[in-house]
N, C-alpha and C positions, 0 to 999 in steps of 0.2 A: 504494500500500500504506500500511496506518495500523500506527503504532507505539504500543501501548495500553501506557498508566503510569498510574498512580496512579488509574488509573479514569475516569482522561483520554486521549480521544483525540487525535492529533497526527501531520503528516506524520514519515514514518520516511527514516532515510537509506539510500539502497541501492534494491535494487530485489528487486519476487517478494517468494515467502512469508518466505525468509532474512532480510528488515527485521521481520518481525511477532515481538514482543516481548511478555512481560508478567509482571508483578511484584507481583500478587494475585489473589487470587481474582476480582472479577468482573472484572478485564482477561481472564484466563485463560476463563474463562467467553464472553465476545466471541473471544476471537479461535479457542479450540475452535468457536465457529460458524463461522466464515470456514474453517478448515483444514482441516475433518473432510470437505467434500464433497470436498474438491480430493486429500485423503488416501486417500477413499475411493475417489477413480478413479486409485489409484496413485502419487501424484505422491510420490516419497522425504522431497522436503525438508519438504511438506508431512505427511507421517507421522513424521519423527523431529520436527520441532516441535510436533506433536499431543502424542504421547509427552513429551515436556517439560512441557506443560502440565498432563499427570498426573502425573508423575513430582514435579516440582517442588510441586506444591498438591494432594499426595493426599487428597480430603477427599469428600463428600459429591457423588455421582456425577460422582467422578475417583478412580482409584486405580493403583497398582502395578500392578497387574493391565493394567492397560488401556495403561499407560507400557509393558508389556514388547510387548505386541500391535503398538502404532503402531513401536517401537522393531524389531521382529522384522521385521515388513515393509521396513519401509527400509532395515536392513540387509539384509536380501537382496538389493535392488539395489544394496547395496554403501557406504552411506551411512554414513562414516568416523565421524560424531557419532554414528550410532544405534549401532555398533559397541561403540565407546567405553562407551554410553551402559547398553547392555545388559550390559557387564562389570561395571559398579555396580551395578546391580539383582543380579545374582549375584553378585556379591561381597558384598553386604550382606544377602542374601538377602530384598529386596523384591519380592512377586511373585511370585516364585519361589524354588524351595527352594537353600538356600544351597549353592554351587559352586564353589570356589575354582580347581577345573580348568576350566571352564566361563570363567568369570572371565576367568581366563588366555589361553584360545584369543579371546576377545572382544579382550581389551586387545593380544595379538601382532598380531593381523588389522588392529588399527585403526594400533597402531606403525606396523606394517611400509607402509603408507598416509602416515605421516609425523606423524599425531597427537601432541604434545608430551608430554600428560597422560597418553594411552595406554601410551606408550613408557617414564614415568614409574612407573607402576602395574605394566606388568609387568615392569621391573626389579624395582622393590618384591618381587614374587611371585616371582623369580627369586632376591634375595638372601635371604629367609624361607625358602625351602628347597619352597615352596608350588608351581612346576610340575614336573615329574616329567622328569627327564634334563639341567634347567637348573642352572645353579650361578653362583659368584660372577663367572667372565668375560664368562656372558649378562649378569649382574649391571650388569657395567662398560659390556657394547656399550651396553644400554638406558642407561642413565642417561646418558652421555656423550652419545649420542642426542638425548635429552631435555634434557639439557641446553644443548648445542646450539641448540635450538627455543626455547632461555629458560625453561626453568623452571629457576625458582631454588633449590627444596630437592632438583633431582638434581645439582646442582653440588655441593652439601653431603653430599649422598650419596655420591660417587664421593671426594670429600676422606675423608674418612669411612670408607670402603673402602681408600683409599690405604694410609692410617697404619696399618692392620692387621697 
């Protein structure tokens, strides 16, 4: 597998599509060719790094649109990043029309799978008052969660919630 930077190719560490990277447009460009057959025949990991590759460089035959497609497939087989991945797009409403319940059910599904950032976000959406029957103790489960996992502004969060 090749690790595409800077418009340079180079061996990737790791192995499978999960080492394919890229960090501009025509790396993204290369490696949308490599992914999209192997996406097309199903393959998840293959579909949510498609999806990345629009999502991240939406421009001129890549778009939102198409991140939410590769992202929709892979999560269906369950693929924790597309998960994740798809709650940002509805949450920002890229792609898709903006869904903050939508959102929510994305980022619980990805948590509850152990996702860091997920578990993150929808504490977030839990302390905002944004999913509907949650409140400040889902607040604390998620962010302690999250934090947990290392991420560092739900440590601040949960301090933050503390002192209230």
């Amino acid at each position: 597998m090749r690790l595409f930077g800077r418009g340079k190719a180079k061996e990737a560490p790791g192995k499978g599509p999960e080492a394919l990277m890229c960090d501009d447009q025509e790396s993204c460009d290369k490696a949308l060719a490599m992914l999209v057959p192997a996406a097309e025949d199903g393959d998840p990991e293959s579909q949510y790094l498609a999806g990345r590759c629009h999502h991240m460089f939406p421009v001129t035959g890549r778009s939102y649109e198409q991140a939410y497609k590769w992202y929709s497939l892979a999560a269906a087989s369950g693929h924790v990043g597309a998960l994740y991945s798809l709650g940002l797009l509805y949450e920002n409403g890229h792609g898709v029309p903006q869904s903050l319940s939508k959102a929510a059910d994305c980022f619980l599904k990805a948590a509850e799978k152990g996702h860091p950032q997920a578990q993150y976000e929808y504490a977030s959406l839990c302390e905002s008052g944004d999913v509907e029957g949650a409140g400040a103790d889902d607040a604390v489960h998620w962010y302690s969660e999250a934090a947990k996992n290392g991420v560092d502004a739900a440590a601040y969060a949960l301090e933050r919630l503390r002192r209230r």
